[in-house]
C-alpha positions as CSV (number, residue, x, y, z in Angstrom):
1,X,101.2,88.9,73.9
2,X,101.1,92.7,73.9
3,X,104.0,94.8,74.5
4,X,105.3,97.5,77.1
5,X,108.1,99.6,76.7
6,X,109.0,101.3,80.1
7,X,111.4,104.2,80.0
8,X,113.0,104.6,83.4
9,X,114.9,107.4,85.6
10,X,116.9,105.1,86.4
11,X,120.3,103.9,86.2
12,X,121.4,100.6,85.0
13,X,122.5,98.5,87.9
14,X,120.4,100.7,90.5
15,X,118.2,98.5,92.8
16,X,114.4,99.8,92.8
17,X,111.9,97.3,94.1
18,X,109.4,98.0,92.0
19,X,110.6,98.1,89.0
20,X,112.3,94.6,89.5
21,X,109.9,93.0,90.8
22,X,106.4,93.8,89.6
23,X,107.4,94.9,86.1
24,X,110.3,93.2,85.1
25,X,108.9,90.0,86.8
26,X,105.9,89.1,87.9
27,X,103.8,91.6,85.1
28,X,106.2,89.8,82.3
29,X,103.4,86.7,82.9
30,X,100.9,89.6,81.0
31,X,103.1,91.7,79.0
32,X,106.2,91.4,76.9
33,X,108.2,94.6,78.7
34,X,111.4,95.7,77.8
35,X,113.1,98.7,80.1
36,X,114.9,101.7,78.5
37,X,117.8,102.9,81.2
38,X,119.2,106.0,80.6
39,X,123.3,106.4,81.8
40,X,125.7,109.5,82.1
41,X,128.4,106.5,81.8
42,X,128.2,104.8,78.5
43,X,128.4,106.8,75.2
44,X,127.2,103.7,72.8
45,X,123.7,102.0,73.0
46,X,123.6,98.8,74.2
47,X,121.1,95.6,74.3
48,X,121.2,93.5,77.3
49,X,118.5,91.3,77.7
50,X,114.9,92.6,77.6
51,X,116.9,96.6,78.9
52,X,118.2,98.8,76.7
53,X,120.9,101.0,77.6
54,X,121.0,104.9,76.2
55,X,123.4,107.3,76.6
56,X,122.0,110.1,78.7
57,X,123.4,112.8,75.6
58,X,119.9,111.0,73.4
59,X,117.7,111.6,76.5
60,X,115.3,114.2,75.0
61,X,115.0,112.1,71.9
62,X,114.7,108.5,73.1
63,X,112.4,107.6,70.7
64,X,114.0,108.7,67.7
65,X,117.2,107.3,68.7
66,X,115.9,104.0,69.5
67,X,114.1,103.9,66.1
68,X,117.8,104.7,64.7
69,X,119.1,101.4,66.5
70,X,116.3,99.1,64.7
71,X,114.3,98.7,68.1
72,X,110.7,98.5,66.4
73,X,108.7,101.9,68.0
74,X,105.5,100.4,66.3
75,X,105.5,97.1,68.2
76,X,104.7,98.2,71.3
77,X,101.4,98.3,72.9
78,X,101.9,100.7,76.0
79,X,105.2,103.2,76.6
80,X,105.8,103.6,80.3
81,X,107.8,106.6,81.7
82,X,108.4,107.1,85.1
83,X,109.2,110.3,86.7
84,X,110.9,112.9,84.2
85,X,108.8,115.5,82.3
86,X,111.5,115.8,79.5
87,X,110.7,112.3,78.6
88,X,107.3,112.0,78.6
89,X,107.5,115.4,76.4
90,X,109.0,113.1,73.7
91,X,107.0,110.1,73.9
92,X,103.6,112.2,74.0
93,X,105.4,114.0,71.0
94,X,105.3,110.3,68.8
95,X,101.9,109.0,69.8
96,X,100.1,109.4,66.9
97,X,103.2,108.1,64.6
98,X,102.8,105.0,66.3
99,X,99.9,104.7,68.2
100,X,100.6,103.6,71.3
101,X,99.1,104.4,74.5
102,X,101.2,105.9,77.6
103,X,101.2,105.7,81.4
104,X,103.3,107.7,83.3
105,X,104.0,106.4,86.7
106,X,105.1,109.4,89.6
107,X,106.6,107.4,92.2
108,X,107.5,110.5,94.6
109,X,106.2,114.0,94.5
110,X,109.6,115.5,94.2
111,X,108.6,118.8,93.6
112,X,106.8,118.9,96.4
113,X,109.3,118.1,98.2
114,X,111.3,120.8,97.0
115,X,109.1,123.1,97.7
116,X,108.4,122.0,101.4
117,X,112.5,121.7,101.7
118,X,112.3,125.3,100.3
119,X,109.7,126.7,102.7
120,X,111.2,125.6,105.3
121,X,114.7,126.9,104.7
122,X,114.6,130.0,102.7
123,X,110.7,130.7,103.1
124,X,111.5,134.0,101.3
125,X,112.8,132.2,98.2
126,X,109.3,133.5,96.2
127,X,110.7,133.5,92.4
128,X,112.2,130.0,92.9
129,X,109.1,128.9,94.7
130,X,106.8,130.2,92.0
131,X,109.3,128.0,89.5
132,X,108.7,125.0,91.4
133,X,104.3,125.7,91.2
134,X,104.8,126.2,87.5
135,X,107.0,122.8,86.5
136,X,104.2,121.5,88.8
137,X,101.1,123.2,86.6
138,X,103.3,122.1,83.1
139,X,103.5,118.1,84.3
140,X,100.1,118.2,85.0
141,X,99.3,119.5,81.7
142,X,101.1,116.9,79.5
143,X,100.1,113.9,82.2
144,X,96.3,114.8,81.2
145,X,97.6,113.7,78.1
146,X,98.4,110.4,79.0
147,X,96.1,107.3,78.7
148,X,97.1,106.3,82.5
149,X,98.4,107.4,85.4
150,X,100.2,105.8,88.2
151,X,100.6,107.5,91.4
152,X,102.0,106.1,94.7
153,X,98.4,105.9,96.4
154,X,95.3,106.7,96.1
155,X,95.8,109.9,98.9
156,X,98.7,111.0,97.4
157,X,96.9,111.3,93.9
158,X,93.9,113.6,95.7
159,X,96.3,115.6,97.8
160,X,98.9,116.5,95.1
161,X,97.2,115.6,91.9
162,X,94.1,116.5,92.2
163,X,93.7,118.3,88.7
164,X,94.9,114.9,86.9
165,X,91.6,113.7,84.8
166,X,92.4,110.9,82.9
167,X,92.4,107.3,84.1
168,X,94.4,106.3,87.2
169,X,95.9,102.7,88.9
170,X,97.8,103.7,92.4
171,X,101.0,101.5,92.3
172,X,102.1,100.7,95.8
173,X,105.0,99.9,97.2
174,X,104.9,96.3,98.0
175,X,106.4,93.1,98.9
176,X,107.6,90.4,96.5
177,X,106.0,87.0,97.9
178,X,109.2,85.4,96.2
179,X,111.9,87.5,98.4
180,X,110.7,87.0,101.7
181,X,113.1,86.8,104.8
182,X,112.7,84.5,107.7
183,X,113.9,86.6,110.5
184,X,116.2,85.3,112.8
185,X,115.4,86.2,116.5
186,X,118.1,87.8,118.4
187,X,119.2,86.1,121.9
188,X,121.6,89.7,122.5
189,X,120.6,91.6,125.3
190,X,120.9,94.8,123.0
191,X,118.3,95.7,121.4
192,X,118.8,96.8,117.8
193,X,117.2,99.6,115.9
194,X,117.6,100.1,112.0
195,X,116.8,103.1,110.5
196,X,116.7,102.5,106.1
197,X,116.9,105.3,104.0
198,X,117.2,109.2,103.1
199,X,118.3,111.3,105.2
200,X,117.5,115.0,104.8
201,X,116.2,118.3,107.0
202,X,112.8,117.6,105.9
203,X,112.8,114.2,107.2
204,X,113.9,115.7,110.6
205,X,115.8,112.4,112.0
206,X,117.3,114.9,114.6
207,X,114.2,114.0,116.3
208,X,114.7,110.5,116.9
209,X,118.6,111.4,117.7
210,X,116.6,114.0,120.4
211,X,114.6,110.6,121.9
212,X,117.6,108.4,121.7
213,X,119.1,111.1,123.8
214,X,116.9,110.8,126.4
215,X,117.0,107.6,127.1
216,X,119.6,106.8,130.0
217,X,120.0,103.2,129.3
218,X,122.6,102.0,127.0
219,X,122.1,98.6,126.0
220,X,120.3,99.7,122.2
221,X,122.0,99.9,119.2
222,X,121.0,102.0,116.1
223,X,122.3,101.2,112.0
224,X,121.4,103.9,110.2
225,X,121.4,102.9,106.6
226,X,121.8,105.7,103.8
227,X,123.0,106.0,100.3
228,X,124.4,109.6,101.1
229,X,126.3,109.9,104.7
230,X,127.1,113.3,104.7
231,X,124.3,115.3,106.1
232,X,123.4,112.6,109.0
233,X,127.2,112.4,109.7
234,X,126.5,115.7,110.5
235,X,123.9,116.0,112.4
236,X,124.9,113.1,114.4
237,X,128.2,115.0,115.3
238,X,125.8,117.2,117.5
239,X,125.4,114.1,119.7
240,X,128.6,112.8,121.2
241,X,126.4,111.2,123.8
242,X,124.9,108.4,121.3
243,X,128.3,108.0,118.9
244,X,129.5,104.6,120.4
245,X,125.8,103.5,120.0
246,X,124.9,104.4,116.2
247,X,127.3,102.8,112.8
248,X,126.1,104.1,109.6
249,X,126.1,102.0,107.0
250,X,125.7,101.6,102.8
251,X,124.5,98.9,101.1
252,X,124.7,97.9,97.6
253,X,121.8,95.7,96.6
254,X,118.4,94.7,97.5
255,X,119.8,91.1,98.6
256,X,122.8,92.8,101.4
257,X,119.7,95.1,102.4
258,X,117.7,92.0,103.3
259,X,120.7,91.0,105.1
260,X,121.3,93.9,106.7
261,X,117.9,94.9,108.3
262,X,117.4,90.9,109.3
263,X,120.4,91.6,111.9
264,X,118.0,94.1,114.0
265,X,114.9,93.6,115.7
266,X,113.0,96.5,115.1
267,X,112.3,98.9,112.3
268,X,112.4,102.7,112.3
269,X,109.9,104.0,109.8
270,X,109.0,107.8,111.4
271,X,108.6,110.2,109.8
272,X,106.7,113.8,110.5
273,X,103.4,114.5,109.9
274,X,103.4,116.2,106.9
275,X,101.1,115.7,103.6
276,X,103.9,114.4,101.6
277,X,104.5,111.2,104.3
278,X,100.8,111.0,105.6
279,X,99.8,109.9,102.2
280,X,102.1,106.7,101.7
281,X,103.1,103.9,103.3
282,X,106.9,104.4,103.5
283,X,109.4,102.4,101.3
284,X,111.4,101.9,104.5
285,X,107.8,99.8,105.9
286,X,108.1,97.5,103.0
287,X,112.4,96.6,103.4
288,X,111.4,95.6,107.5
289,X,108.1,93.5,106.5
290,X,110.1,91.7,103.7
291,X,112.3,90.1,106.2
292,X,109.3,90.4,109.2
293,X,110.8,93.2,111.1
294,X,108.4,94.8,113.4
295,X,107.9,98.5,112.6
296,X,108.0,101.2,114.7
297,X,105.7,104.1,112.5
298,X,104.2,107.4,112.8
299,X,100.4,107.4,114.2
300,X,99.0,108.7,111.2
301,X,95.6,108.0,109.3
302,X,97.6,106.1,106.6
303,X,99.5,103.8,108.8
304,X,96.7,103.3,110.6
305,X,94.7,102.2,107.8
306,X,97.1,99.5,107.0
307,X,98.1,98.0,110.2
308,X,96.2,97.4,113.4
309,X,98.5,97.6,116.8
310,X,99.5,93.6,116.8
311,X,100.9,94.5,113.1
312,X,102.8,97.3,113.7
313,X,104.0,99.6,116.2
314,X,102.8,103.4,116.7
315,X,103.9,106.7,118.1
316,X,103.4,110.5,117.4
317,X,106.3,112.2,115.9
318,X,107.9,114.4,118.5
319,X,111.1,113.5,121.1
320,X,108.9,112.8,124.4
321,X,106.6,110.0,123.0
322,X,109.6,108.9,120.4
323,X,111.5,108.3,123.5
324,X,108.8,106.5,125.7
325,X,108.4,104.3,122.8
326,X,111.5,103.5,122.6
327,X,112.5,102.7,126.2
328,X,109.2,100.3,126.1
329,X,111.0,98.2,122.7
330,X,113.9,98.0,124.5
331,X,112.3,96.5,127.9
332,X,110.4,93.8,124.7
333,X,111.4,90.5,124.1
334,X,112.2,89.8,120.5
335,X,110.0,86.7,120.2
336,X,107.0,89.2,120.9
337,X,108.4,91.5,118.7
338,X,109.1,89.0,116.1
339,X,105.5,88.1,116.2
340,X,104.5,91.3,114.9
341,X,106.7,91.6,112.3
342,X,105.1,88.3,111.5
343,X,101.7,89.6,111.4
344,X,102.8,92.8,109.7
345,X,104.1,90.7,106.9
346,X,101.1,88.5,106.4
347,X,98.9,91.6,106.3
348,X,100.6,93.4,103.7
349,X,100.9,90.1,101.9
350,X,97.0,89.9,102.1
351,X,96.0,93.3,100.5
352,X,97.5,94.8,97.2
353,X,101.1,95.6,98.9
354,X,101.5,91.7,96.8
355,X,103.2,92.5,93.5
356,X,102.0,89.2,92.7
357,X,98.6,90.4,93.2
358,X,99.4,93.6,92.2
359,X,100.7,92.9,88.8
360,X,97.3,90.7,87.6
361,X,95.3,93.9,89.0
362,X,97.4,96.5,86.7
363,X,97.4,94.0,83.9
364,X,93.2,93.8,84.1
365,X,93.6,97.5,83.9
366,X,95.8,98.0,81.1
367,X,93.9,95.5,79.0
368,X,90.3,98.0,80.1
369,X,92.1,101.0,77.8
């Protein structure tokens, strides 16, 4: 069986759905693939499993300090690295030594996002703008280098890579047929809203806190669930109106996230409508349909090419319709509701959103180079 070596971003114990699931599980029926994390918190290597753990001090060299603990370079088929320039720079630097082939997998454009998070709040920022465009220019160059690439969807690779040539395999975000919820149907006469992940400026959540605002009922509740509290703890200060009716909340794993989001009846996936969120189906889409949650999403060509109106729920991104939207979920019973998220869920299942499906479709096209 041929062999993958995938170098990550990540950090040890951090959850990533992706990475779990389709390539440490369900493409492990194709490939023998063992994971190189990279931590700020351990100064020794260590082998745990099918991961290896490296200090983050031996990050720009990862292949020559894993030669120097034994780990055989030269037995591996395919290096994977995901995300970080400075890593690719070194495996791209060893190809020929040991002839392996490399995919590099973007799973965010980050830098665009900088750079739209820098536009909007310190448009005049030109030299640090200008050093965004050219970290941009330089990834491109050394991913042309590359034998495959792996961007989020097939939209985002035309709207942000465009000038990548070589061969490319869009990995979704999708659902693990082997981690779905049942969700349970709520008999409360509150309706309760979820909200999953970052929060930042760019994301402008201050327009959903706007359309909550203008709703005068009071029998809704919202989580909003968020690694990093302090900017929405913020902004949510600027509401004293909606605090008895909004917890924030953290969760720690994939499994208390399930949990978590199968305690509300619907989903909150909106986000504006920009290039960098018209061109993916949101991560946030994925958590609700793994435990059937109905989503409420942004009418945008990319949602819409995914789910029909029984699937999922639409609205424009702006406080008025937000809020109209809103007052109508709340007047819904949950067994309609539920039945979308049903539907939602069986609909992502049927397409390539399956990392079951998924990892037999990137396994046919590593086996092509």
């Amino acid at each position: 069986m041929k062999k993958i070596l995938y170098i990550t971003d990540q950090e040890e114990y951090s959850q990533n759905g992706t990475l779990t699931a389709l390539f440490d599980n369900y493409l492990r029926e194709y490939f023998n693939i063992d994971f190189v994390f990279i931590t700020k918190y351990k100064f020794s290597f260590q082998i745990k499993d099918n991961h290896f753990i490296v200090p983050a001090i031996n990050e720009e060299n990862i292949i020559e300090y894993l030669e120097s603990k034994d780990i055989d370079i030269s037995s591996y088929n395919f290096i994977f690295v995901r995300n970080k320039k400075k890593y690719l720079e070194n495996v791209l630097k060893n190809k020929d030594r040991y002839s392996y082939k490399i995919a590099f997998r973007i799973s965010y454009p980050k830098k665009y996002h900088k750079l739209k998070l820098l536009n909007l709040l310190n448009p005049f920022e030109v030299i640090k703008a200008i050093l965004y465009k050219t970290k941009i220019k330089k990834k491109t160059q050394l991913i042309n280098k590359c034998d495959l690439f792996l961007p989020s969807s097939v939209e985002s690779k035309e709207k942000f890579y465009s000038e990548i040539n070589i061969t490319s395999f869009p990995v979704f975000p999708g659902l693990d047929p082997d981690k779905l919820n049942t969700h349970i149907i709520s008999n409360d006469n509150i309706k309760n809203f979820i909200y999953v992940g970052t929060i930042d400026k760019l994301r402008e959540f201050n327009i959903i806190l706007d359309a909550f605002n203008k709703i005068q009922t009071k029998n809704w509740k919202l989580t909003v669930s968020t690694t990093d509290k302090t900017y929405v703890t913020d902004l949510i200060k600027k509401y004293p109106k909606l605090h008895d009716n909004i917890n924030l909340a953290t969760t720690h794993s994939l499994e208390e996230l399930r949990a978590q989001i199968n305690e509300h009846d619907v989903g909150i996936a909106l986000l504006p409508q920009i290039d960098l969120y018209d061109t993916v189906i949101a991560d946030k889409v994925i958590d609700y349909a793994t435990c059937s949650l109905p989503a409420l999403l942004t009418n945008n060509k990319k949602n819409n090419s995914i789910f029909k109106n029984e699937e999922a729920i639409f609205c424009d991104f702006n406080s008025n319709d937000i809020s109209l939207k809103l007052e109508e979920l709340i007047n819904t019973s949950n067994v309609k509701l539920s039945e979308i998220g049903n539907k939602g869920q069986l609909k992502l299942l049927s397409l390539k959103r399956n990392y079951k499906t998924l990892a037999k479709q990137l396994s046919d096209k590593l086996n092509e180079i």
